[in-house]
N, C-alpha and C positions, 0 to 999 in steps of 0.2 A: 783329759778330755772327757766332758760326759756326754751319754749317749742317753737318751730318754725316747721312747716309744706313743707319741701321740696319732690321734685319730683325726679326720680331717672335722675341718671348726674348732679345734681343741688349742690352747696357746701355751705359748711359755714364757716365764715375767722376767725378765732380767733384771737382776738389782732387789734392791727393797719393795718388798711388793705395797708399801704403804705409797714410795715415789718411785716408782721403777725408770732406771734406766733407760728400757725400752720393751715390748712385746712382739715374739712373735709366735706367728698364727701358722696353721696349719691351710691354704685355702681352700686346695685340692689335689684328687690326690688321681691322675688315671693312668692306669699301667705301669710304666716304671717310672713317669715321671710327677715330682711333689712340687706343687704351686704354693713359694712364702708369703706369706705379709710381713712384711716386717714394718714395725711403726715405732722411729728412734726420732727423738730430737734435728733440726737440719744441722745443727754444728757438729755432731758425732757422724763421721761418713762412715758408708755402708758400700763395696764393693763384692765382685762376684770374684773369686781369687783369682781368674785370667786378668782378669782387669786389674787385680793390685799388683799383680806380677810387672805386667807393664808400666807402671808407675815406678815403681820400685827400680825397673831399668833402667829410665830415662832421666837425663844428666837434667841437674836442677834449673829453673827458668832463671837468667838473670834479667832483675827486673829494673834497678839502676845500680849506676856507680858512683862511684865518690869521688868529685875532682880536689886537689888539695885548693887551699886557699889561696886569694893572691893576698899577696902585702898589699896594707895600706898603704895608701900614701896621704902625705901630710901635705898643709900648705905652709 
């Protein structure tokens, strides 16, 4: 894991910084708690770990199924 020490407005580039991945921002910062930016792609999802915890739980959606075939029938 790395840990990096930024100030608020200050980012951090993920990826190649020529095409990065994604960045994130510092937005604010008051008291003990830190406001992200984060700005990824929409196909790369981004979760708060409670929330992927719960995905993670819950039994997969089934979305169809597969009936076998009938026979043909001829004339």
């Amino acid at each position: 894991m790395l840990v990096v020490t930024r100030r608020e407005g200050e980012e951090v580039v993920i990826g190649d910084p020529r095409n990065p991945i994604g960045i994130v921002r510092i937005a604010s910062i008051r008291g003990d708690r830190v406001r992200l930016a984060l700005d990824f792609p929409k196909n790369i999802e981004v979760n708060r770990r409670e929330v992927a915890n719960q995905i993670l739980e819950e039994p997969p959606t089934v979305v169809a199924t597969i009936k076998p075939a009938q026979p043909a029938t001829g004339s």
